[in-house]
N, C-alpha and C positions, 0 to 999 in steps of 0.2 A: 488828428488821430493820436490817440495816448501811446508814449511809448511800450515798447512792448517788456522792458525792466520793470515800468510801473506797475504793467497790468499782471506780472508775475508775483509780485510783493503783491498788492493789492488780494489778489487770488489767495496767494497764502495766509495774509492775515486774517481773511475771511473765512478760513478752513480752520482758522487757530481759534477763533472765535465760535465759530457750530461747535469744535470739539472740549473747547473748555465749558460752555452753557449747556452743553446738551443738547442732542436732536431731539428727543422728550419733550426738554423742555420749552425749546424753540417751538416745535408743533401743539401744543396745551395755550402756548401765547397766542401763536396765529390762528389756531380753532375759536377762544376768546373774541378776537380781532375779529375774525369772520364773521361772528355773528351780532358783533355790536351793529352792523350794517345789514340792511333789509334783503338778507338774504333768504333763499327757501326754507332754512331752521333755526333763521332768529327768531320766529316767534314760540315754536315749541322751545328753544333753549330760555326763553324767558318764563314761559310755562312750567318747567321743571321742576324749579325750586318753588314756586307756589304749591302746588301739589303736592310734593315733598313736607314742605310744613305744613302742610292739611291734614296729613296722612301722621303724621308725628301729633299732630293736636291730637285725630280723634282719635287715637292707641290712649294717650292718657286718659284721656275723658271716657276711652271705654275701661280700663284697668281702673278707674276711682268710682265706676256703677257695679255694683253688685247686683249679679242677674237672678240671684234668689227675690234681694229684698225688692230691684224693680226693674222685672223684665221686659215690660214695655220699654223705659228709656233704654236698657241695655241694649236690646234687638235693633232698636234703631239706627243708636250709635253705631251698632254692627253692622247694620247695613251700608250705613253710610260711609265706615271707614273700608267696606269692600267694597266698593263703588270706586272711590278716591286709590286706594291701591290698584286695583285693577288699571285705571287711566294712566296711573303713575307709571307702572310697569311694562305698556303698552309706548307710551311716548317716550321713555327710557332706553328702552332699546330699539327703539326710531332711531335716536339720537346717536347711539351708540355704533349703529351700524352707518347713520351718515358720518360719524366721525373716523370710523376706521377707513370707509373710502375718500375725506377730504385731506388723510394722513398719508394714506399709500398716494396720493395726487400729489400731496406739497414733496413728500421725500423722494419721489422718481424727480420734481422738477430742481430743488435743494439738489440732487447728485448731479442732473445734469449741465447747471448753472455751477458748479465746483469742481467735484473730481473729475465728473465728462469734459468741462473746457479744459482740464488741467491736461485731460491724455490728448485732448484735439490739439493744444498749441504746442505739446512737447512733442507730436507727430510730425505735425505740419511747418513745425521752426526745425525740426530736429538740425538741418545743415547750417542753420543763420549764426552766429555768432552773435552774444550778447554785447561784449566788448573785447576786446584788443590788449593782451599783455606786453607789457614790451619787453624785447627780446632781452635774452639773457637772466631776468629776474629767478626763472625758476626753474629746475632743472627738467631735461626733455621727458622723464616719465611723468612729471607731474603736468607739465603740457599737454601730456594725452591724457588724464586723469578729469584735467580742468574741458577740454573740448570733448568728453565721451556724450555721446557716441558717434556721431556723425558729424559734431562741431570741427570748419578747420582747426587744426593742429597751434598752439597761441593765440588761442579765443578762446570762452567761457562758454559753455554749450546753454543752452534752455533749461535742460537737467538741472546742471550742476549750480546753477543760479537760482534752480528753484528750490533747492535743498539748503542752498544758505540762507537766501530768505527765512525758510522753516525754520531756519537753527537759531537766526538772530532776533527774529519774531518768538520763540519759546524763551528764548532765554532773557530778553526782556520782560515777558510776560510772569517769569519765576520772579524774576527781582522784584516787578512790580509788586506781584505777590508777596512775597517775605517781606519788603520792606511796610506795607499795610498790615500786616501779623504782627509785626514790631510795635508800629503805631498804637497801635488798637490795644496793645496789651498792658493790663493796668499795671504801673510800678510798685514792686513789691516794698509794705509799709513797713520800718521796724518800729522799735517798743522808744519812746526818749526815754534814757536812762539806762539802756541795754549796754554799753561801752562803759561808763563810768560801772555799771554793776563789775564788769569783767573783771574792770581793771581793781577795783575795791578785794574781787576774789584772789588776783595775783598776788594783792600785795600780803591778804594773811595765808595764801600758803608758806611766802616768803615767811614771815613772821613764825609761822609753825615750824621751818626747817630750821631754822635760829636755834626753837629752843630746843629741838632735840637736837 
């Protein structure tokens, strides 16, 4: 069985992870996901964009027939791109509505596999102690600080260890960040010749205070 330190960190770098990606955007990947596999709306998800560009062809090709000069092509065109919109429209908001219910599905189970474990093990550890301080290190209010709430009194509660986690988990994750910002940013180029100009300018001001 994994320790239960691990599974604390674990939890929260997992939380740190949804909140820097996005839940958005986590659920637009896994709706994707879902239907690259034979499920009940991969094949209208794959239908979609067909239709889509059907509907985009015959809007042009209706907009380049002039219905004066020939109404027969025109009418037909016309028929056909209502036709094609119509199906569009219809299997669009098929789609739309299976996606809002496989989103409200993935985010109830995404809370309950995160924030729900997080309330269930900081309930159910609430008295266990993570580790053991030894004594004398810190003074008695911060002993009960480090065991709140229910932690004995020179141990580190489930709380408090899952707040550090969070803390040392973000703040890696900044550095990580800034230091990739760094990276990535192109070094500004100067002029050759830009120093020697400077100093060519020093020297005839020098020169001009001479002679006045």
């Amino acid at each position: 069985m994994p320790s239960l330190l691990l599974v604390v960190f674990v939890l929260q770098l997992v939380l740190h992870l949804i909140n820097t990606v996005g839940a958005n955007t986590i659920n637009q990947l896994l709706w994707i996901l879902y239907n690259k596999f034979p499920t009940p709306t991969s094949k209208a998800a794959n239908e979609a964009p067909r239709l889509k560009r059907e509907v985009v062809r015959l809007k042009r090709e209706l907009n380049a027939v002039s219905a004066q000069d020939d109404f027969a092509k025109w009418a037909k065109l016309r028929r056909q791109h209502d036709k094609a919109m119509s199906e569009f429209e219809k299997l669009d908001n098929s789609l739309r509505s299976a996606q809002n219910s496989f989103t409200t599905t993935v985010s109830s189970l995404r809370w309950l596999s995160t924030n729900g474990l997080r309330f269930f093990l900081q309930f159910w550890f609430a008295k266990q102690p993570m580790f053991w301080i030894p004594g004398g290190w810190v003074p008695g209010y911060v002993e009960w600080i480090l065991s709140f709430p229910r932690a004995p009194k020179g141990s580190v509660s489930i709380n408090i260890w899952g707040i550090a986690c969070a803390s040392v988990i973000s703040l890696v994750g900044e550095a990580i960040q800034a230091t990739y910002v760094l990276a990535a940013r192109p070094p500004i180029k100067t002029k050759e010749g830009q120093p020697q100009a400077l100093q060519a300018d020093t020297r005839m001001t020098k020169t001009e205070e001479k002679d006045l």
